[in-house]
N, C-alpha and C positions, 0 to 999 in steps of 0.2 A: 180156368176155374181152379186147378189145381193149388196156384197161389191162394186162392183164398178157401182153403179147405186144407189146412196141413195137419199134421199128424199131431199136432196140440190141439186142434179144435176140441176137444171134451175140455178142457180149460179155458180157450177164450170165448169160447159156448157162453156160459154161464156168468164168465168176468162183464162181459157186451153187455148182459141185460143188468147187470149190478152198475155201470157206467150211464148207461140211458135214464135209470132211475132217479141216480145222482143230475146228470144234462139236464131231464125236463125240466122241472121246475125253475133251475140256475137260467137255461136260455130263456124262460118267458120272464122271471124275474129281472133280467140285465136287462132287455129290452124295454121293459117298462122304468126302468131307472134309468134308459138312457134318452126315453122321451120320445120313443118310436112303439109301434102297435107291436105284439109280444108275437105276434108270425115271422117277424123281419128276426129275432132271436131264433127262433126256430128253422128258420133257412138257413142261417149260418151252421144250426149243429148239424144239418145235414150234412153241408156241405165240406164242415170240417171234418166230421167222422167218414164220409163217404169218399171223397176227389183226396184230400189233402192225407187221409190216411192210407190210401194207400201207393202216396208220391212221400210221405215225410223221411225226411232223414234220422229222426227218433224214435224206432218202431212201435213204441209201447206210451209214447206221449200224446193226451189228445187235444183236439182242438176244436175251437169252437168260441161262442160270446165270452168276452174276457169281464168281471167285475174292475179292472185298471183302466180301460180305456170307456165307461159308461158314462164317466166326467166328462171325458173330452165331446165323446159323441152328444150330452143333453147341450151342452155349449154353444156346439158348431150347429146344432138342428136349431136349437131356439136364434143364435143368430143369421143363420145364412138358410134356412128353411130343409125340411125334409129332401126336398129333391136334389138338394145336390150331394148328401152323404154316398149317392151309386157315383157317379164322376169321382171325386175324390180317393174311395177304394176302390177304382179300378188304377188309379192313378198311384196312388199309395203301393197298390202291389205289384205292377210294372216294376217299380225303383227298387220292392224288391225281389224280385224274379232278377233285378240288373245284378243287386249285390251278389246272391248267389256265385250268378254267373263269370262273376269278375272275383270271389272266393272272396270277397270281406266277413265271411259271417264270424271267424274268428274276432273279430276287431269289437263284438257287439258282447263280447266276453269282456274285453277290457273295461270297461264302465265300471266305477270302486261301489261292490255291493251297499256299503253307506250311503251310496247315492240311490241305488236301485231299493234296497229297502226304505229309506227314508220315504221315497215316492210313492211306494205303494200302501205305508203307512199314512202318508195324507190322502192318497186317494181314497185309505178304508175309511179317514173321517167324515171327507163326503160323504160317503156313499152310506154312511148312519146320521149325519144331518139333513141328508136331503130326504132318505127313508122314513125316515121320524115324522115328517107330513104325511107321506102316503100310506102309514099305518093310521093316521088318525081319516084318512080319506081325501086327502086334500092334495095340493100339488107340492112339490116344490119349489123354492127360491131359484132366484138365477146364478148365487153364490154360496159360497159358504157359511160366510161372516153373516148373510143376509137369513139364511138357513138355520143357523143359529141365533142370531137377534129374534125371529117367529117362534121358538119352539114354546115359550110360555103360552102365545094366542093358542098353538095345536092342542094343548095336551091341559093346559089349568083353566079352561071355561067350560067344564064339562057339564052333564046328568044326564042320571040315568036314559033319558027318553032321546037324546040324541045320535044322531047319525055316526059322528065322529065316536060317541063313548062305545055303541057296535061295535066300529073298525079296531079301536084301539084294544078290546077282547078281543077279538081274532088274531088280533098279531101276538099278542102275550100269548095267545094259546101254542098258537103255532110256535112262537120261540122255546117254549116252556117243554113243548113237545121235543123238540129238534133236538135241545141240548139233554135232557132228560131221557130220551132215549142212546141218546153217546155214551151218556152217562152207567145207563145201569142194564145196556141191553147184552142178554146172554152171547156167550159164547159161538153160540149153536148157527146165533142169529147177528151174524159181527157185519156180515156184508152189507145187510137190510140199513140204506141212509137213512142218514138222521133229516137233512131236508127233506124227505119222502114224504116223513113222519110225521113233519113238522106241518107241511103242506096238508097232508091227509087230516091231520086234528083239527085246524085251523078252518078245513072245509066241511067238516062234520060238525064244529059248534056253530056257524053259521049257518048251514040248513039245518041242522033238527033246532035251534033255537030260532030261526026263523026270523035271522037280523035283517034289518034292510044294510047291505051295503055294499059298496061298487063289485064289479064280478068282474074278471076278464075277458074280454071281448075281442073275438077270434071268427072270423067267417067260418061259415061252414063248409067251406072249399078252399080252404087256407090256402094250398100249390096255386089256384084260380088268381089270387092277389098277384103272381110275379109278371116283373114287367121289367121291360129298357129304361134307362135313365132317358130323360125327355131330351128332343135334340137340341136343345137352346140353353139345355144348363151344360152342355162340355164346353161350350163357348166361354163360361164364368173362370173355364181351369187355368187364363193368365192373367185372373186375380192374385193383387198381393196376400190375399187374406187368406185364400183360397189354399195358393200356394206353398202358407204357413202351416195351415192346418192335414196339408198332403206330407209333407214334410216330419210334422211333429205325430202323425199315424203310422207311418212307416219307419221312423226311429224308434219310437216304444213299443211299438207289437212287434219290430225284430226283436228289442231287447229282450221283451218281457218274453217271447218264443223259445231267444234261446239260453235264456236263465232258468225257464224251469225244465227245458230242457237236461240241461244241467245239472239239475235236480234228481230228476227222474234217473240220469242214470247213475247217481250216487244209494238209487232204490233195490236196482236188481243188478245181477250180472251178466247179462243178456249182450248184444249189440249193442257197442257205443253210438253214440247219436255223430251222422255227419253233417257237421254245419252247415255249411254251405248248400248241401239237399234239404236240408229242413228250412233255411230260409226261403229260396224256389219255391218248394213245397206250399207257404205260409201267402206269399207274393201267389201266387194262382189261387189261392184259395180267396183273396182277399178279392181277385178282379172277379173270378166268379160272384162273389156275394155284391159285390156294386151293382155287374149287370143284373143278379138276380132279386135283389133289393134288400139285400141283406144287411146286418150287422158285420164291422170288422172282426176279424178274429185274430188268436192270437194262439199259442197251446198253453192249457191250465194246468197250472199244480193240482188244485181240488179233484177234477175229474182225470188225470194221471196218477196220482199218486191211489184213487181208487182203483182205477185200473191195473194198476201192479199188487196191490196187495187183493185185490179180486182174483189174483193167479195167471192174469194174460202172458202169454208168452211169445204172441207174435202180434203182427200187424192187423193180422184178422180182428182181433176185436174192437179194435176201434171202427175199422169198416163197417162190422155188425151194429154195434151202437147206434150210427149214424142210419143202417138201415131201420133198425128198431124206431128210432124219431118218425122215420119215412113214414113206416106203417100205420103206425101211432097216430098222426095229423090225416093220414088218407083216408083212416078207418073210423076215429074217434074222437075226433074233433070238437062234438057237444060235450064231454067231460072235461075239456079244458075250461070253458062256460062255467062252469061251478065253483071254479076256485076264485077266491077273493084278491082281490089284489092289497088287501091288509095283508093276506098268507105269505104272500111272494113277498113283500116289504119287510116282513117278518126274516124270513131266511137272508134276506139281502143283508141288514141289520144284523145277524151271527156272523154274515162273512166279511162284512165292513171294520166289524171289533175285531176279529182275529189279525185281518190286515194288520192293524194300526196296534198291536202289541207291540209292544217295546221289547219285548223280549231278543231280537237283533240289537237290539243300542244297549241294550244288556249285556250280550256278549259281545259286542266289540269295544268296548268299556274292559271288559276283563280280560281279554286278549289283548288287544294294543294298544289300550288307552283312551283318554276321554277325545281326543282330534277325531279319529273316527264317530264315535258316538255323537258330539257334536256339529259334525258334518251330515249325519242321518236326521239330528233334531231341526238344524237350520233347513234344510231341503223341504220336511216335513211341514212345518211353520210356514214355508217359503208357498207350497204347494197349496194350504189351506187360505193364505190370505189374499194370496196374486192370482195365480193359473199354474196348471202342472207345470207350460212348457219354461216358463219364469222357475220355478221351484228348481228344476232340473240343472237347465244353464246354470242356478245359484252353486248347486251341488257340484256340479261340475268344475265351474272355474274354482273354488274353493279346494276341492280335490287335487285342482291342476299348483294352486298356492300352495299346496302341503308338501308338494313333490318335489317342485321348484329348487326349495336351497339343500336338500342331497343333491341332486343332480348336477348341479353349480360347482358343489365343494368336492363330489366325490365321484362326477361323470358319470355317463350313461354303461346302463349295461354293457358287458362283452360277455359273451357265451363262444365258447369252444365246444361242440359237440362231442358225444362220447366216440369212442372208436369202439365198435361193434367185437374186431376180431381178439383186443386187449380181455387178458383173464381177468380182471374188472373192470370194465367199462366205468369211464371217470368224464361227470361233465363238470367245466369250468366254468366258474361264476366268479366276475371280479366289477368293482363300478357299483352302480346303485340301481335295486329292482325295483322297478315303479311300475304300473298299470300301463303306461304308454308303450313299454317293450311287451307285455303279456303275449300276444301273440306269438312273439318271436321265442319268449322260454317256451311257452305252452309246444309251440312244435320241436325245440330240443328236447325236452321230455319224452313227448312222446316215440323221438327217435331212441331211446334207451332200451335195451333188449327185456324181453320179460321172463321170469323165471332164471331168472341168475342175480347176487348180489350187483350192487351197484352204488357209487361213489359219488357225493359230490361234492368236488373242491371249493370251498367259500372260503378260504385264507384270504383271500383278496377283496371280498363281499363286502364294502363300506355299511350298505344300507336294505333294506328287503320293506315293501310296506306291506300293509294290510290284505290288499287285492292278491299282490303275486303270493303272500302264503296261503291265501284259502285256496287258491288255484293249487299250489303245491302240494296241498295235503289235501287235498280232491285227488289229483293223481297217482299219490301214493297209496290211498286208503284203497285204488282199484288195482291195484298190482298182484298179480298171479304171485304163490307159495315159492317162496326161494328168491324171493326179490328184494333181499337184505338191503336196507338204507345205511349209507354212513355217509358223514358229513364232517369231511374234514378244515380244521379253522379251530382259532386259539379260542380256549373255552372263556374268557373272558370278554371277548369280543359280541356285540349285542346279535345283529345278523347271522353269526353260527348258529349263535344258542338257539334264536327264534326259525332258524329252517332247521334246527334239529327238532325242535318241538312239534314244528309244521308236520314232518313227515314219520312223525314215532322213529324218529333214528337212532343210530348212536352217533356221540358228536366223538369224533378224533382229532386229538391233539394236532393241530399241524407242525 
């Protein structure tokens, strides 16, 4: 017990139930955008704030129903049926439980954010074209493009007296709430969400006005729903389709795991995250949610990055959050009942746009140029008109086409590591740094002492892309006092200048 009662508990006390408040509504919302009943969300934030918090290799990241992966899961349930999404993630998270354990999780860092944000910008499109039906009360399409050709039928044949013009209040309120309380809410009151808020207004104009419109529909013994996957759908798991979709679940909920992983610890300076426990960690959380009928998971920026600026300082609170759920569904159950599901399409709809900001293709536009930015738009395009896993591959080989003729002209990385006992530690970089070697800088880096100056040799550096500097200047930005950068290479040279910039250095004459 001691582990989970440390002497920070007066701070992730409080952080937990500021987390849980943010989860609830997100878990029943992703479940219903993913086309399954909103308890199978709510298993998963059990399971992720309770089993997976306290195995993650991220102490302060949490986990739980992801809005990225709601596309793929409404897909695979509409094409291949509900019963098989438990086979699948328990299948999904065996492979990876495997990576883990075979230490590939570094390699799930190399992916060129271009590619990673562009994806999750088309996923936010989805997930506001297909939302835009279920705020007017209706269902969703089975595409995007389909999703989009419908939205005049949703929203331009209204009046007053209809069902649909109800739903469509409810969600305006609810957004109007959500964002409007970000917007102007005190100080005092910074932690209190905005989807809380949004959820609470959106279920206050519909009962005191007294609309008719859909509610969420939750058993009253919600834990009483969990069950085995049936024994004749593991028989299906040496489908090629099958096998596609186990496949294309456990590559993006690794990545998207441990990118905002990544994230989170560019938040605080706490314990770095270890990869390769935090993928484990994510793979057990996913086979439990299969057998237990759950939603995949994945760990969220949304509900992380609450969690650190809520004050968490250890693992404890994401545990408690996930207890907080527990209680919550054991005890109270009939107040989920009252929420609209306009409410919840409503907050879906806030996190679908913020996805889909350009504001990444923004700044990698002004950092390296429009090939990146381009690379994020085509993925993006690529994701909304085909399927993710098409958008991605596009991103990817396209990434791989950028890299291609440095690597040809100016050959692969060489890294000489630092030598520890030298009064500057100096690491070598000569060749061309591409995303495909990431792993291999990212662990000479981290082999670099801390708290003493330190050198890097780029005289020899042809080429640096976009991925290995954000990587570099993630590294650097967490460097203990005394951890002087210099970067030495001719200052006319392009790759100097941009890993001096990467890392706030000074750039030295070579």
């Amino acid at each position: 017990m001691t582990r989970l009662l440390p002497a920070s508990l007066a701070r992730d006390l409080p952080a937990s139930f500021v987390v849980f408040l943010v989860a609830l509504p997100l878990c029943m919302g992703i479940a219903l955008a993913s086309g399954v009943p909103p308890e199978r969300g709510l298993i998963t934030g059990i399971v992720g704030g309770i089993v997976v918090g306290l195995l993650a290799g991220s102490p302060l990241q949490v986990s739980g129903p992801a809005a990225g992966l709601a596309v793929i899961v409404f897909e695979f349930v509409r094409t291949h049926g509900l019963g098989m999404l438990g086979p699948v993630l328990v299948a999904a998270g065996v492979i990876q439980i495997a990576a883990g354990l075979m230490r590939v999780g570094g390699w799930f860092r190399a992916i060129s954010p271009a590619v990673v944000h562009g994806m999750l910008a088309g996923i936010g499109v989805l997930i506001v074209l297909a939302q835009l039906h279920v705020i007017s009360d209706g269902s969703p399409r089975a595409s995007g493009l389909e999703n989009l050709q419908a939205i005049p039928e949703a929203f331009f044949d209204l009046d007053n007296g209809s069902p649909s013009f109800a739903a469509n209040l409810v969600g305006l309120v609810t957004i109007v709430g959500m964002i409007g309380w970000e917007t102007v809410r005190p100080a005092r009151l910074r932690l209190v969400p905005g989807a809380l808020i949004g959820v609470l207004a959106g279920t206050l104009a519909a009962s005191l006005g007294g609309l008719a419109v859909k509610r969420v529909e939750v058993p009253d013994a919600i834990l009483s729903t969990l069950a085995l996957p049936a024994a004749g759908d593991w028989s299906r798991l040496a489908e090629p389709g099958i096998i596609a979709a186990v496949l294309t679940l456990a590559v993006i909920a690794s990545a998207e795991s441990l990118l905002s992983a990544a994230a989170v610890d560019r938040m605080h300076d706490g314990p770095r995250t270890q990869y390769n426990r935090e993928l484990g960690a994510q793979g057990i959380g996913n086979v439990l949610c299969g057998l237990l009928g759950g939603l995949p998971m994945t760990g969220v920026i949304v509900r992380s990055s609450a969690n650190v600026q809520a004050g968490a300082r250890s693992r404890a609170s994401t545990v408690l959050h996930g207890l907080w759920i527990l209680a919550f569904v054991a005890v109270l159950p009939g107040i989920l009942q009252l929420v609209p599901t306009a409410a919840l399409a409503g907050i879906l709809v806030v996190t679908g746009w913020r996805l889909a900001s350009p504001a990444h293709a923004l700044h990698l536009k002004a950092r390296y140029g429009l090939v990146p930015a381009g690379i994020w738009l085509v993925t993006l395009v690529m994701v909304v008109a085909t399927d993710l896993l098409t958008g991605v591959l596009t991103g990817l080989v396209l990434s791989l086409l950028q890299v291609l003729p440095p690597i040809l002209r100016k050959g692969l990385l060489r890294i000489e590591p630092p030598q520890q006992a030298a009064p500057v530690p100096e690491l070598r970089l000569s060749g061309s740094a591409t995303f495909l070697q990431l792993p291999k800088l990212t662990e000479a880096l981290e082999q670099a002492p801390g708290g003493r100056p330190i050198r890097i040799a780029a005289d020899d550096l042809r080429h640096i892309d976009h991925t290995c500097l954000e990587m570099v200047g993630d590294w650097a930005s967490r460097q203990v006092a005394g951890s002087r950068i210099e970067v030495v290479g001719r200052p006319d040279a392009p790759a100097p200048k941009e890993l001096a910039r990467a890392v706030k250095g000074t750039l030295v004459p070579a």
